[in-house]
C-alpha positions as CSV (number, residue, x, y, z in Angstrom):
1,X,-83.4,-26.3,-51.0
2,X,-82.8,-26.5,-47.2
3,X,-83.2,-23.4,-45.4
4,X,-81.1,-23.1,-42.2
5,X,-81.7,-20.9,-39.6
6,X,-78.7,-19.0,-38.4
7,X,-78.7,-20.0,-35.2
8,X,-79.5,-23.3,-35.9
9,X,-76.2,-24.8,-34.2
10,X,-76.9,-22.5,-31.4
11,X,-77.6,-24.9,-28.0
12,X,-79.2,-23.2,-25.5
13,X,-77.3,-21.7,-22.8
14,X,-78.5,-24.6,-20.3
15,X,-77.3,-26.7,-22.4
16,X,-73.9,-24.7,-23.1
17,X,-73.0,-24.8,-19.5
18,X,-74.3,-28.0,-18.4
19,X,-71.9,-29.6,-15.8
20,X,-73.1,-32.6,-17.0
21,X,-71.4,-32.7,-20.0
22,X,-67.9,-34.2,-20.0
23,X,-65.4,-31.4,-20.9
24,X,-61.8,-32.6,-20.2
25,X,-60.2,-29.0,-19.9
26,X,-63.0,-27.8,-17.4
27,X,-61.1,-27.1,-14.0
28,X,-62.5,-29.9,-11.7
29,X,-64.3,-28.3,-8.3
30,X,-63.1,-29.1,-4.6
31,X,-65.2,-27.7,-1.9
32,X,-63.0,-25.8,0.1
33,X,-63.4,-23.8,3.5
34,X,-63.2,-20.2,2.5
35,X,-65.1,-16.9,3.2
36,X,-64.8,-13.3,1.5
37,X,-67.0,-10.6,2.6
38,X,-65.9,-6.8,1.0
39,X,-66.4,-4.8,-1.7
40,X,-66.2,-5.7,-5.5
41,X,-66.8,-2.6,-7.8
42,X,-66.0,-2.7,-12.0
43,X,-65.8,-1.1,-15.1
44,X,-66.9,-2.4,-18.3
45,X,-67.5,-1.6,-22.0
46,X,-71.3,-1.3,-22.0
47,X,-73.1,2.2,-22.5
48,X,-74.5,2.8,-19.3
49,X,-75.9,1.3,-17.2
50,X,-74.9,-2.5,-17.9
51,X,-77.8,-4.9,-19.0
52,X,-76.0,-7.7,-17.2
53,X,-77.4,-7.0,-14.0
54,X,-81.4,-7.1,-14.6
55,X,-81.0,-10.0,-17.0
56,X,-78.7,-11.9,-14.9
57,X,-76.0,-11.7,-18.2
58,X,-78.6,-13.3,-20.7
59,X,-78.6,-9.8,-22.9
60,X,-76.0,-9.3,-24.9
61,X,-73.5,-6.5,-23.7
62,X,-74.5,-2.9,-25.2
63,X,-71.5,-3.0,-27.8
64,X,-71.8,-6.6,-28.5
65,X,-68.4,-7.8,-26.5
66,X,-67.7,-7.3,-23.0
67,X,-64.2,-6.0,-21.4
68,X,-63.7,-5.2,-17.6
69,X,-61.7,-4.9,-15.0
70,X,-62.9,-5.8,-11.8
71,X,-62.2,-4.5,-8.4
72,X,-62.3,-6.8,-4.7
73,X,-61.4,-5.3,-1.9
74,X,-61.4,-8.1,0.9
75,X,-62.3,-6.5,4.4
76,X,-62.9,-10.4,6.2
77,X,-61.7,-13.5,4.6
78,X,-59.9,-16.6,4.9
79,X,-58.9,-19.7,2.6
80,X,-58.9,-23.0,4.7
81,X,-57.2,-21.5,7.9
82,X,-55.1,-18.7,6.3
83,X,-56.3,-15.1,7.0
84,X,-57.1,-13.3,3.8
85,X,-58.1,-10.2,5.5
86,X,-57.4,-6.4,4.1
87,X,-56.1,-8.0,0.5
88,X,-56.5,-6.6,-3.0
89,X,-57.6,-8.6,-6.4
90,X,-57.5,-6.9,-9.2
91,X,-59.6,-9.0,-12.4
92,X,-59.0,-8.4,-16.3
93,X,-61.8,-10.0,-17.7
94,X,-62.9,-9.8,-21.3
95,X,-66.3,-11.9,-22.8
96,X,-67.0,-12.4,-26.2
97,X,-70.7,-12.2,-25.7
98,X,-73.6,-12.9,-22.8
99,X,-72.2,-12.9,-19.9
100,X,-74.3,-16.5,-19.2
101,X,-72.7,-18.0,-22.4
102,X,-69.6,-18.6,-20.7
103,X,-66.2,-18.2,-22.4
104,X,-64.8,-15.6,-20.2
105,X,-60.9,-14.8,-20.3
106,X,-59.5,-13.7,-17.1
107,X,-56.1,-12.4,-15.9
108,X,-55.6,-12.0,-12.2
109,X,-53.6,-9.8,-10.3
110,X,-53.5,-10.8,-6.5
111,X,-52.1,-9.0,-4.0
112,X,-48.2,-9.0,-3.4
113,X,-48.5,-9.0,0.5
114,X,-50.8,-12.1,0.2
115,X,-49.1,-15.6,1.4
116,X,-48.4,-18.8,-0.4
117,X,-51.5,-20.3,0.2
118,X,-53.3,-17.1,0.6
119,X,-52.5,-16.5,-3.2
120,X,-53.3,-20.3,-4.4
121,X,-56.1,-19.8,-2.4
122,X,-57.5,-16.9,-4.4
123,X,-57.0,-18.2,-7.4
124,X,-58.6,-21.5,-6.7
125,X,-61.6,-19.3,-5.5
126,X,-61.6,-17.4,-8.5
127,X,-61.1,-20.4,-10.9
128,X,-64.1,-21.3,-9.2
129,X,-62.4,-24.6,-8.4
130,X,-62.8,-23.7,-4.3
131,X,-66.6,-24.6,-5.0
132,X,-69.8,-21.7,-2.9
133,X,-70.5,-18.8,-4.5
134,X,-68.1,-18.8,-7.4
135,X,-68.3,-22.4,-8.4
136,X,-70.3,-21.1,-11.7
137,X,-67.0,-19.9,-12.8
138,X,-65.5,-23.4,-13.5
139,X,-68.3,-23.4,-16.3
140,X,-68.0,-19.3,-17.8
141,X,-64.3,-19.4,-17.0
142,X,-63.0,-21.0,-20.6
143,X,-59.2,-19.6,-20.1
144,X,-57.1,-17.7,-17.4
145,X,-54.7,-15.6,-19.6
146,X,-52.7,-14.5,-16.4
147,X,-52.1,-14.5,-12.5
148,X,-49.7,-12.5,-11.6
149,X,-48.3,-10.6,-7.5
150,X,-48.4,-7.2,-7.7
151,X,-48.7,-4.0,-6.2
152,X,-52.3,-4.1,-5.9
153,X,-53.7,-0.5,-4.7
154,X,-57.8,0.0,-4.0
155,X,-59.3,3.8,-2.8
156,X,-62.4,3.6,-1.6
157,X,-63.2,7.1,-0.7
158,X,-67.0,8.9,-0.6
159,X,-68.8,8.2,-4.4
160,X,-65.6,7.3,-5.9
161,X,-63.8,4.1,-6.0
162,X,-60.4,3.8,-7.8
163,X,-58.3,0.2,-8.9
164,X,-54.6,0.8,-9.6
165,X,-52.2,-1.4,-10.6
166,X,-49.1,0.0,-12.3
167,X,-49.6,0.3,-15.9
168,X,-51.7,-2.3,-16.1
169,X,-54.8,-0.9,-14.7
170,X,-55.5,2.8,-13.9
171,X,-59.4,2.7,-13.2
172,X,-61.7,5.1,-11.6
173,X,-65.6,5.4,-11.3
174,X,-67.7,7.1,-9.6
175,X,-71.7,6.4,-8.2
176,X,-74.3,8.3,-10.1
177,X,-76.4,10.4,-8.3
178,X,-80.0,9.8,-7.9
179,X,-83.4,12.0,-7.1
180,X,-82.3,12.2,-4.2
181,X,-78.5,13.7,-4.1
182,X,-77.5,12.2,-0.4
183,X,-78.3,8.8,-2.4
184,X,-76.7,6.9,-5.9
185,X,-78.7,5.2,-8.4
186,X,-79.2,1.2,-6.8
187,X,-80.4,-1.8,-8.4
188,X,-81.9,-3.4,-5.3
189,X,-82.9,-7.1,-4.8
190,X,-81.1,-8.8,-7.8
191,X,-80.3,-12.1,-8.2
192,X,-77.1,-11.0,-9.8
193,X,-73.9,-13.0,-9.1
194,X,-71.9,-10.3,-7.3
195,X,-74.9,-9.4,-4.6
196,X,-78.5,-8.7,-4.7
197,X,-77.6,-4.5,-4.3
198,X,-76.2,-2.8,-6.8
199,X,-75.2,0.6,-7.1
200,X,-74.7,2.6,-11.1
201,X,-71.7,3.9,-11.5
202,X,-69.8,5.5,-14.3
203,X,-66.1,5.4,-15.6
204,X,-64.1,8.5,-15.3
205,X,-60.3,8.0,-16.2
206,X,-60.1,4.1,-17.0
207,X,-57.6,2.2,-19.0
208,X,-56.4,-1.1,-19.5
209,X,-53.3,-2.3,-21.0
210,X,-51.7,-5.8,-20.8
211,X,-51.9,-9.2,-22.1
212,X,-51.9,-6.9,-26.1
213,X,-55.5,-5.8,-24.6
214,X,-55.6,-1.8,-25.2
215,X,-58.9,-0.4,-23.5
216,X,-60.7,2.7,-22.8
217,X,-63.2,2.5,-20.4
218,X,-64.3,6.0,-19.3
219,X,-67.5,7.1,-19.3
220,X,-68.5,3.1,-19.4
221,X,-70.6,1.7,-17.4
222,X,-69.5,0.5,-13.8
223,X,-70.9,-1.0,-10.5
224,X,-70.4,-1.4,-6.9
225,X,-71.5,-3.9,-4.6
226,X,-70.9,-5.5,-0.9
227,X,-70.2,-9.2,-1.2
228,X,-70.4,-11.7,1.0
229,X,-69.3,-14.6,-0.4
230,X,-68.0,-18.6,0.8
231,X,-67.6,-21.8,0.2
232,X,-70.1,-24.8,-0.3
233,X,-70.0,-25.9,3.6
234,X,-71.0,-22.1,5.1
């Protein structure tokens, strides 16, 4: 009797998100001119602190599935000519496994004072489409639920940071302190997606509810990190 192993089918995460292979629904990347340099901070499901980070999302989230929402607040930016300078994006992200494995679902909630190409423009960078720093999300970025205007409101004060968006979102976190109390707990020099510094954080009052998602994120894991992101010609 043939014995199969039971992850036998499994291809190997190089293989999984090979741009290489022909996919016919995987968003097709234009290199675009575009800049973002800010602040994106989150909240997710894992116990803290998030393996993610150190592994570069090749461990498997603490509770087996992943669910976020994700903070950017855009001090300096621009799409192709348009100023996207003091915006909000607020992310809904949810991942059924490794954060490397791909298959992300997204919903994106950009910034109602944002312009019309201002607003294409952040989706197409967050689709990954706009090519640079986030072109790896036309590959983990299987389906975006969502991408709505709204009333996008980010706080930013001291060891707290705070995403609010109506209903929708109501998420806090704060830094965890370290030995030293002046200073949070930082994962420094990272090749992690969002920036090589990243500081530990913890939820406080977090929830999420839209798109028949229900979550509770407080006293999850969260992080915090300057980016400085662009596209493929900076």
């Amino acid at each position: 009797m043939l014995r199969r192993r039971p992850d036998a089918d499994r291809l190997p995460v190089s293989q999984r998100i090979d741009s290489r292979v022909e996919n016919p629904k995987r968003r097709q990347m234009r290199p675009t001119d575009w800049a973002i340099r800010g602040e994106l901070f989150l909240n997710c499901s894992c116990t803290v602190f998030c393996p993610c980070v150190v592994s570069l999302g090749k461990h498997p989230p603490t509770e087996g599935t992943c669910k976020a929402w994700m903070a950017i607040a855009i001090d300096e930016g621009h799409y192709e000519g348009e100023s996207l300078s003091g915006l909000n994006v607020g992310l809904m992200v949810e991942i059924p496994g490794p954060m490397a494995e791909g298959d992300w679902r997204v919903a994106a909630y950009i910034d109602e004072r944002a312009s019309g190409k201002a607003y294409n423009g952040l989706l197409q960078i967050l689709s990954g489409a706009a090519g640079g720093t986030t072109g790896l999300f036309t590959l983990l970025v299987s389906e975006i639920i969502g991408a709505e205007r709204e009333k996008v409101v980010i706080v930013r004060e001291g060891r707290k940071r705070g995403l609010y968006i109506g209903r929708k979102i109501q998420g806090e976190i704060e830094m965890i302190e370290g030995a030293s109390p002046e200073h949070p707990v930082v994962i420094s020099n990272t090749r992690y997606w969002m920036g090589p510094d990243v500081i530990a954080a913890r939820g406080l009052k977090s929830k999420v509810r839209d798109f028949g998602r229900v979550w509770d994120l407080s006293g999850k894991s969260g992080e915090i990190c300057a980016i400085d992101w662009s596209g493929p010609g900076k």
